[in-house]
N, C-alpha and C positions, 0 to 999 in steps of 0.2 A: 239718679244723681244729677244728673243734667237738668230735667225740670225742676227740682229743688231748688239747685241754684238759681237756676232762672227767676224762680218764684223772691227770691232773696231780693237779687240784680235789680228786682222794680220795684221794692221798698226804696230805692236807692237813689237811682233815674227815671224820668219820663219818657218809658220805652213798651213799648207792643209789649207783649212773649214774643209772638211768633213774628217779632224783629231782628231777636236775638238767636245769634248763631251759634255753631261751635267759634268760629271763625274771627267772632266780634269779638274787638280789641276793647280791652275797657274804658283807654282813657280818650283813644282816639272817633270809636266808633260809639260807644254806648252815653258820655258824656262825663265818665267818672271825674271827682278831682281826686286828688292824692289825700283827701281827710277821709272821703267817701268811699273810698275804697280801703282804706283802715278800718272805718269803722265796719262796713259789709265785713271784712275777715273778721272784725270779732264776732258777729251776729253769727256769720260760718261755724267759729268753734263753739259757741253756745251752741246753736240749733244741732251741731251733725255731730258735737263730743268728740271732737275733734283736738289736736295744738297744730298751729301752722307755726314753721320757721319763718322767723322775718326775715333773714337771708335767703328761702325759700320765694317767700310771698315776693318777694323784690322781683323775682324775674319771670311771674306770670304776665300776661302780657293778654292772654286772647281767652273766653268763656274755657273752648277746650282744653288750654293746660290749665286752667283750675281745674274741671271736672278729672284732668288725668291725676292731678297732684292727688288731692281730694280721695281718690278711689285707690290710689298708692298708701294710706295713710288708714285703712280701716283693717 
């Protein structure tokens, strides 16, 4: 799950992989804005068949609580 998203993460920003962490924050460390990180969660639910809650999505913050949310939701 975690490389997956990773793989997503750098359609997105100009970021390594192996930049990104559990750890890395999206908007502070990886360079998200708020359009771009919209638009990644829809790419999410297309690619993984997935639905995120957007009261959900509001309070991921760092790669690891997506991959935990993410892995909550299959």
């Amino acid at each position: 799950m975690f490389e997956q998203l990773v793989d997503i993460i750098c359609n997105y920003v100009e970021i390594e992989q192996e930049d990104i962490k559990p750890e890395s924050r999206f908007m502070e460390d990886l360079g998200f804005t708020s359009f771009d990180f919209m638009s990644m969660l829809g790419e999410i639910e297309d690619e993984m068949d997935v639905e995120i809650e957007q009261d959900k999505a509001a309070d991921i913050r760092t790669v690891g609580e997506a991959v935990a949310y993410l892995e909550s939701l299959k």
